[in-house]
C-alpha positions as a Markdown table, in Angstrom:
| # | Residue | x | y | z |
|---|---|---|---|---|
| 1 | Unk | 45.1 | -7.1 | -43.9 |
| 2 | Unk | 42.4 | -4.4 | -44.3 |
| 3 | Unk | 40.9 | -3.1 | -40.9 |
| 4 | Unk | 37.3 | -5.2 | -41.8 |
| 5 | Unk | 39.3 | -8.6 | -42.4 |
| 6 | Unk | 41.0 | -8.1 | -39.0 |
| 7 | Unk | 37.5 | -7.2 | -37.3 |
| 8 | Unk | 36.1 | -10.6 | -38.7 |
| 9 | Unk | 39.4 | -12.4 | -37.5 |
| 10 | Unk | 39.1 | -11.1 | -33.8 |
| 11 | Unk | 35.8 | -11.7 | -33.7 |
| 12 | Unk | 36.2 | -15.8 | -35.2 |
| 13 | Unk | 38.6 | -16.0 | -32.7 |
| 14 | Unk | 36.4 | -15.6 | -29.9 |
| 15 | Unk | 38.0 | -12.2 | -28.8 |
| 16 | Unk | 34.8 | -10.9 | -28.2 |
| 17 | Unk | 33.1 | -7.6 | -29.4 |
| 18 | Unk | 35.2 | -5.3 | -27.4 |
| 19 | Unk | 38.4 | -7.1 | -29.1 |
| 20 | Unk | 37.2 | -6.9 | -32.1 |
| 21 | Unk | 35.9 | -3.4 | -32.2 |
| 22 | Unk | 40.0 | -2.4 | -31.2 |
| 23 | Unk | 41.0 | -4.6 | -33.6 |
| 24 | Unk | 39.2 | -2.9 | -36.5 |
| 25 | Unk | 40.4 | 0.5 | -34.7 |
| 26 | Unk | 37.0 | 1.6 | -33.4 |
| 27 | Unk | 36.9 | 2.9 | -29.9 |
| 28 | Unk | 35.1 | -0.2 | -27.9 |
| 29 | Unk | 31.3 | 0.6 | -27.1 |
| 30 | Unk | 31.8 | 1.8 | -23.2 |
| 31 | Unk | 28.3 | 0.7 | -20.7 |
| 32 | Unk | 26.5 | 3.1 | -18.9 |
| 33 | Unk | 27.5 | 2.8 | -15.3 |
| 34 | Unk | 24.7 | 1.7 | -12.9 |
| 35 | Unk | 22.2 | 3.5 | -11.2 |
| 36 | Unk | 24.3 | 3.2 | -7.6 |
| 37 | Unk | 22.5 | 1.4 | -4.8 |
| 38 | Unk | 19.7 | 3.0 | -2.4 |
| 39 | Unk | 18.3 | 1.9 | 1.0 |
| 40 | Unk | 15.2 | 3.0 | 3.3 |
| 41 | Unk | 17.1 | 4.7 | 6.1 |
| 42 | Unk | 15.0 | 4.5 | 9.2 |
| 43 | Unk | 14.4 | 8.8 | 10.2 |
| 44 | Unk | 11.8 | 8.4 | 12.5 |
| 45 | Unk | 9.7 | 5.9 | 14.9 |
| 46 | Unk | 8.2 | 7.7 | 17.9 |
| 47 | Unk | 6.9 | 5.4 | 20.8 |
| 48 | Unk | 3.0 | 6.7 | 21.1 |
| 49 | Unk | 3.8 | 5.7 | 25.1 |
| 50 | Unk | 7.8 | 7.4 | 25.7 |
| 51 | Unk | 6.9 | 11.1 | 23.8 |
| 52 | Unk | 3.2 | 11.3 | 23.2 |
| 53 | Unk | 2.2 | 13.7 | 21.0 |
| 54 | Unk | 5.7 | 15.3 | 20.6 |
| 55 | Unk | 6.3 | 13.4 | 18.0 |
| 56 | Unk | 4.7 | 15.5 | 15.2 |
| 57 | Unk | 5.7 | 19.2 | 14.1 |
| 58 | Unk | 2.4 | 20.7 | 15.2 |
| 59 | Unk | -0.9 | 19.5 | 16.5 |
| 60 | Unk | -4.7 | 20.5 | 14.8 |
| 61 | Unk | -6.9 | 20.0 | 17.7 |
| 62 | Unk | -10.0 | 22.0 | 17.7 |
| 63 | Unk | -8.9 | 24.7 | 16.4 |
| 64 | Unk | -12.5 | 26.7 | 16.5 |
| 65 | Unk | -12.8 | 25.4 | 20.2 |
| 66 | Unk | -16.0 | 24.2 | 19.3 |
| 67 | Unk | -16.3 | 21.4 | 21.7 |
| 68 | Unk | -13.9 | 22.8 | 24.6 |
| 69 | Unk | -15.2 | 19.7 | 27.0 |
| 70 | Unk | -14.3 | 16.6 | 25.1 |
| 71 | Unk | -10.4 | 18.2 | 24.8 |
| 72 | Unk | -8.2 | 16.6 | 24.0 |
| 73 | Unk | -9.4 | 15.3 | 20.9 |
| 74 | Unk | -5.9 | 13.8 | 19.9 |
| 75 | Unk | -3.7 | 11.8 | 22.6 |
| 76 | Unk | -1.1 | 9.2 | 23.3 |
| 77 | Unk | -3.0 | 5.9 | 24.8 |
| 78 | Unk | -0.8 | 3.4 | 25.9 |
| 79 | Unk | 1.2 | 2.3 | 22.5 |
| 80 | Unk | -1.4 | 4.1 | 20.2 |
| 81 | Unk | -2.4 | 7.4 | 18.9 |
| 82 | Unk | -5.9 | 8.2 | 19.1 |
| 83 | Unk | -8.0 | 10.4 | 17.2 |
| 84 | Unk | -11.4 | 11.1 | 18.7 |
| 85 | Unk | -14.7 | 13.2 | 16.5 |
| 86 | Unk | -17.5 | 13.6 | 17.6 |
| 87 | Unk | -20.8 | 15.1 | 15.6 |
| 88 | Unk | -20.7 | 18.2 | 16.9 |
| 89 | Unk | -17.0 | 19.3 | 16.5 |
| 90 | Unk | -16.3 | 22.0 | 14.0 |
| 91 | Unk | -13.6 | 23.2 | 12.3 |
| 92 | Unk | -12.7 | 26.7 | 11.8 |
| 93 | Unk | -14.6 | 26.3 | 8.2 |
| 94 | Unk | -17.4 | 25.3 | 9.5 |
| 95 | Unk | -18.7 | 23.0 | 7.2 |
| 96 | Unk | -16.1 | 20.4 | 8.0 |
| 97 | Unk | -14.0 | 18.9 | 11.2 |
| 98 | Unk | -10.7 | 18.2 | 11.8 |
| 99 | Unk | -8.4 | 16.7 | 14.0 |
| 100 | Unk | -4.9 | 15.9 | 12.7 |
| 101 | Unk | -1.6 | 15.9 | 13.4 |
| 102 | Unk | 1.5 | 17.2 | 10.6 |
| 103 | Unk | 5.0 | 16.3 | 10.0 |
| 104 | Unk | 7.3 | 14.1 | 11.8 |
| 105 | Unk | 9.8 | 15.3 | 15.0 |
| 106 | Unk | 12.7 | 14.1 | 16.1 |
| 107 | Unk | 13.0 | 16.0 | 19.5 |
| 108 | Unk | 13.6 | 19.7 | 18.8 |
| 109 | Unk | 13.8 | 19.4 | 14.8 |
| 110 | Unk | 11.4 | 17.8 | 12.4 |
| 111 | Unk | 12.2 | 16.0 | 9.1 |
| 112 | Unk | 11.8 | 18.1 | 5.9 |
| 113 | Unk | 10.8 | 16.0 | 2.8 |
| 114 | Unk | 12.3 | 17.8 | -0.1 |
| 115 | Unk | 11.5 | 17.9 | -3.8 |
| 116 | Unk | 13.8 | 15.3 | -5.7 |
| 117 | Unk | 13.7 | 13.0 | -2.2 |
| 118 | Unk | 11.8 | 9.9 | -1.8 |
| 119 | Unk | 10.1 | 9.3 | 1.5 |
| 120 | Unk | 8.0 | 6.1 | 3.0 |
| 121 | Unk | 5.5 | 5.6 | 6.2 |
| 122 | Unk | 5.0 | 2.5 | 7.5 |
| 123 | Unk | 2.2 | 2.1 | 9.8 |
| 124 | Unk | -0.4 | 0.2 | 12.0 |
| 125 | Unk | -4.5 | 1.9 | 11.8 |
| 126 | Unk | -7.7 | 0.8 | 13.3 |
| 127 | Unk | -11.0 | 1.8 | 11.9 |
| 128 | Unk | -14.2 | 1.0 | 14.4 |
| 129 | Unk | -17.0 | 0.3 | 12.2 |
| 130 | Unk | -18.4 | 3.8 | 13.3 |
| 131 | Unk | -15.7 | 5.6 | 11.0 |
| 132 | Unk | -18.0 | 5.2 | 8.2 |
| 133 | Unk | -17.0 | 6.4 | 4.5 |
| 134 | Unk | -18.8 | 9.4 | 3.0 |
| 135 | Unk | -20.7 | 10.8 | -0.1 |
| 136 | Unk | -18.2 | 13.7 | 0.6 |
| 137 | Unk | -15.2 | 14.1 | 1.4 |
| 138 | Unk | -13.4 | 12.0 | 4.6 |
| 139 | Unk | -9.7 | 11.8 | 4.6 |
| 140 | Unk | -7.1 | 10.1 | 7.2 |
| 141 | Unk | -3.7 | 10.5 | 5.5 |
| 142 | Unk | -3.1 | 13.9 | 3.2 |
| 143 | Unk | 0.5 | 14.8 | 2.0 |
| 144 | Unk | 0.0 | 18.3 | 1.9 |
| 145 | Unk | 2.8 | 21.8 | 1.1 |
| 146 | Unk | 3.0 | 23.4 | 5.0 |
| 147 | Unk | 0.9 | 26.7 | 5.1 |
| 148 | Unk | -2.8 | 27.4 | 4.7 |
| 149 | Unk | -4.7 | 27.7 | 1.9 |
| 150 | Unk | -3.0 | 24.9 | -0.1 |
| 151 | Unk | -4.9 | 21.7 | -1.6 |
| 152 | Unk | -3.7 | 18.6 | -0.6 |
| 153 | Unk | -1.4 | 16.5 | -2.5 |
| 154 | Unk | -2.2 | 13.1 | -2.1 |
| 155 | Unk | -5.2 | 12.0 | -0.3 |
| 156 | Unk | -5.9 | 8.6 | 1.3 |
| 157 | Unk | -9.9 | 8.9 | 2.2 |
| 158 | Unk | -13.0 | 6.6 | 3.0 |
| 159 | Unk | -15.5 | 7.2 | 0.2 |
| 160 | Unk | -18.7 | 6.1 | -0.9 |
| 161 | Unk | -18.8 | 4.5 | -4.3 |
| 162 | Unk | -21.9 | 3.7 | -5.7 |
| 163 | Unk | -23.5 | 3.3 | -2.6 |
| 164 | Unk | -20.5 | 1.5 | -1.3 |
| 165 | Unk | -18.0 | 1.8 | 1.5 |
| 166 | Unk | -14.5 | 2.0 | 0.1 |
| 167 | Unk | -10.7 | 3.4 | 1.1 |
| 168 | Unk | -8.5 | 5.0 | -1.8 |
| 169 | Unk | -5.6 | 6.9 | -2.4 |
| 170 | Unk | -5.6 | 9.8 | -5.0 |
| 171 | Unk | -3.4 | 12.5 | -6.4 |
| 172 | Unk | -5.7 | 15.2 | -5.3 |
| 173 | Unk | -5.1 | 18.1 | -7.7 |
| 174 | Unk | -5.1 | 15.8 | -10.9 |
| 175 | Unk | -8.0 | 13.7 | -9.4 |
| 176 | Unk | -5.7 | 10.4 | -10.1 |
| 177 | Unk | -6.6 | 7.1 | -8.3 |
| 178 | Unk | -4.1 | 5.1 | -7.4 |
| 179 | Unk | -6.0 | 2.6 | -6.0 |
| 180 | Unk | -9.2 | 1.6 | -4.0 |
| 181 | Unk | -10.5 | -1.2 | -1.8 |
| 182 | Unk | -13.9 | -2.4 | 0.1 |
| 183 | Unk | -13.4 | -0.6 | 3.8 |
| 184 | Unk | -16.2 | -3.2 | 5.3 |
| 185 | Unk | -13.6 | -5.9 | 5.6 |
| 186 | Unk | -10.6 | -3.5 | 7.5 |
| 187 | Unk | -13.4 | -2.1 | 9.9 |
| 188 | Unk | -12.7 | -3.6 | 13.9 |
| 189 | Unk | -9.4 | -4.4 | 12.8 |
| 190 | Unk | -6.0 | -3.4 | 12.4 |
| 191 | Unk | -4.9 | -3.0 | 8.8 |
| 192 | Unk | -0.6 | -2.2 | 7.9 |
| 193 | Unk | -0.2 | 0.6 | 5.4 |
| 194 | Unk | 2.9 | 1.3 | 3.9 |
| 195 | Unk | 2.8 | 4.6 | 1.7 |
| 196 | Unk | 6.3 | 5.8 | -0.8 |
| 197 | Unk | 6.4 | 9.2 | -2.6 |
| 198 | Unk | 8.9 | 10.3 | -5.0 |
| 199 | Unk | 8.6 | 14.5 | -4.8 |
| 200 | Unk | 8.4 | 15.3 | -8.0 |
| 201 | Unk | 7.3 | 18.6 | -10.0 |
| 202 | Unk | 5.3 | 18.2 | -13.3 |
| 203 | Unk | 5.7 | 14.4 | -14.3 |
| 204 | Unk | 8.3 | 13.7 | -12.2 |
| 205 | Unk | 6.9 | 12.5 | -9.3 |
| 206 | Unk | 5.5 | 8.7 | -8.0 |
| 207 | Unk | 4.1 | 7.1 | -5.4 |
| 208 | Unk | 3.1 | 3.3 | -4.2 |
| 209 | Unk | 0.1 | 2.4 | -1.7 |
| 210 | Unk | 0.1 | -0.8 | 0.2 |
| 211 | Unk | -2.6 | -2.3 | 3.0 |
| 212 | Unk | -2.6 | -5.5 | 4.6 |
| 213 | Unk | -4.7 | -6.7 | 6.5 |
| 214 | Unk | -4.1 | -10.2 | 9.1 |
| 215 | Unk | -1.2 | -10.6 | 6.5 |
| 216 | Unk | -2.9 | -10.8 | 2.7 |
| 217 | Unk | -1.9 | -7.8 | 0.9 |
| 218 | Unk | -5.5 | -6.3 | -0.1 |
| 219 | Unk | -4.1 | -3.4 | -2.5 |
| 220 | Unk | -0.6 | -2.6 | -3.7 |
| 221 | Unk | -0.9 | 0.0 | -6.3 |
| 222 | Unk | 1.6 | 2.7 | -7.8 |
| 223 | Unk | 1.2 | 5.6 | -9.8 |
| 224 | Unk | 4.3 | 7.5 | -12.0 |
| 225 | Unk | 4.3 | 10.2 | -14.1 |
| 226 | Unk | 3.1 | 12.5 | -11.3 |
| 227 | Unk | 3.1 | 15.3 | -10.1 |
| 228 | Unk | 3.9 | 15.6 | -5.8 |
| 229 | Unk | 5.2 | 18.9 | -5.4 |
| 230 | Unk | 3.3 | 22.3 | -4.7 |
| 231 | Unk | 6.3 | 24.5 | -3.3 |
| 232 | Unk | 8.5 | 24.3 | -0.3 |
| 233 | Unk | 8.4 | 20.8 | 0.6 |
| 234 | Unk | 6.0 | 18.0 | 1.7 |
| 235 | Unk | 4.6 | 17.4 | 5.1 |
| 236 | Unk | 2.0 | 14.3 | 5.9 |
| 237 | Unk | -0.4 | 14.5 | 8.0 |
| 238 | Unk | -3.1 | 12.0 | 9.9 |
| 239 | Unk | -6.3 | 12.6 | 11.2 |
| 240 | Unk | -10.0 | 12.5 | 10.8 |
| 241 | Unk | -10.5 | 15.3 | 8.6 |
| 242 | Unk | -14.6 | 15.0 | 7.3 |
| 243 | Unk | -17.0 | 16.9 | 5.5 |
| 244 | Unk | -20.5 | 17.7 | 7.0 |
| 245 | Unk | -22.2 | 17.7 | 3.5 |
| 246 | Unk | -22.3 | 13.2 | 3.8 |
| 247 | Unk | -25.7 | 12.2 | 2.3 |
| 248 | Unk | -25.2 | 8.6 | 3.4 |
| 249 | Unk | -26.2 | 9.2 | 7.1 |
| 250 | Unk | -22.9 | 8.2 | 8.1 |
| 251 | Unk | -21.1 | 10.8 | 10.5 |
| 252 | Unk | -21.3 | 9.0 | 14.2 |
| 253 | Unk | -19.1 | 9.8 | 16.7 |
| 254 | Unk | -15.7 | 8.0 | 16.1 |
| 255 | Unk | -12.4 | 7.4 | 16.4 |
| 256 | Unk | -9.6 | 6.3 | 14.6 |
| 257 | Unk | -6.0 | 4.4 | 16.1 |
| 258 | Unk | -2.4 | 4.8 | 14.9 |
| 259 | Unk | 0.5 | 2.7 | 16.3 |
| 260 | Unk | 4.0 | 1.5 | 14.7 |
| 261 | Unk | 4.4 | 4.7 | 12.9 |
| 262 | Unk | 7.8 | 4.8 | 11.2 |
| 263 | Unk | 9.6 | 7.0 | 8.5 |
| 264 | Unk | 12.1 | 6.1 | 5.9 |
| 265 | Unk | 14.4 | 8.2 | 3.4 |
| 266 | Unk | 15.6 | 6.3 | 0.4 |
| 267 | Unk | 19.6 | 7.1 | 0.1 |
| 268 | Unk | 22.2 | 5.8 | -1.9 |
| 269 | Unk | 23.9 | 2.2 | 0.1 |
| 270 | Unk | 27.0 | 4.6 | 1.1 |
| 271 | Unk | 24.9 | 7.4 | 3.0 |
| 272 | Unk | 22.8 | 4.5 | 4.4 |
């Protein structure tokens, strides 16, 4: 019997393809083995109330000294972190403010998000009606390389959009959005966020934006095909970071809330 009769015998014979590919003496086709399992590993969730402030890698408040009497601008307050501006705080540049807080500490170390890693915050925020959105730029959330001088990375910001008052994340450098919401309707309220970023150079990179708010999910949106990475690693950072050049009228004296802040490393199940 020729090696193609035998094929067509195996596979009549319910054998299956595998059977039959031996039979005809081909090598049987071999799968791909599967992508192995990953898991958010919990790396970080610092009580506002047990270690304060010590749980970022370094602290940005006033860093001109420009409004020595209303220090400190940034502070533990009960379960919450609070971020306090106020119109006349400057920055170092002086056309912009800034209070914000970087990276996230785990006693005497702090966690170092790596190119090729895939990091997630989880988070609760309160935005008073007074933190307004702006004609120019106002951002509470940057993913940013450690160092001065560097543009941010990502960039979640209250920005006015024809007029209107709207939150949005963006992959600052390629001026991507990933996604964008009406801010009126999280203002006096607390609103979940839940941020993922895959670092990635060139096109390599991703990342996902969620909000919720009193439990509807208001925007889920992801972006791939990015690039996350400047050099050395990625380090987030909160805060009320605002620019004075708002044609809208809307810089008041504000504050902003953070609670429930947690971090998360994707690993494979057998590191998890």
């Amino acid at each position: 019997m020729t090696p193609s009769r035998r094929a067509l015998l195996a596979a009549a014979i319910g054998t299956g393809a595998g059977a039959a590919a031996t039979a005809a003496g081909l090598a049987p086709a071999v799968a791909a083995p599967a992508a192995p399992a990953a898991d958010w590993q919990l790396r970080w969730s610092p009580s506002a109330r047990d270690v304060g402030l010590r749980a970022f890698e370094t602290l940005e408040d006033d860093r001109a000294n420009s409004h020595p009497a209303a220090k400190p601008h940034i502070f533990a307050e009960g379960d919450n972190f609070r971020f306090q501006m106020h119109t006349v705080d400057r920055d170092t540049s002086t056309d912009r403010q800034r209070h914000e807080v970087t990276g996230l500490r785990n006693g005497d170390s702090f966690l170092k998000w790596q190119k090729g890693q895939t990091w997630r915050v989880t988070y609760r925020m309160f935005l008073p009606g007074t933190l307004k959105a702006t004609t120019s730029f106002t951002h509470i959330m940057q993913m940013k390389q450690p160092g001065a001088g560097s543009a941010p990375i990502v960039v979640q910001s209250l920005r006015r959009v024809d007029g209107k008052q709207t939150i949005e994340l963006k992959i600052f450098e390629q001026d991507i959005l990933v996604g964008r919401t009406d801010l009126a309707p999280l203002h006096d309220k607390w609103t979940d966020v839940d941020f993922q970023i895959k670092i990635g150079d060139g096109s390599s990179g991703s990342v996902r934006w969620i909000l919720k708010s009193g439990g509807t999910t208001v925007v889920d949106k992801s972006r791939s095909g990015v690039d996350t990475f400047l050099a050395d690693r990625v380090r987030p950072k909160w805060g009320i970071y605002r620019s004075l050049g708002d044609s809208s009228g809307s810089l008041q004296n504000t504050y902003m809330l953070l609670t429930g802040m947690r971090g998360y490393q994707l690993v494979p199940s057998a590191q998890a």
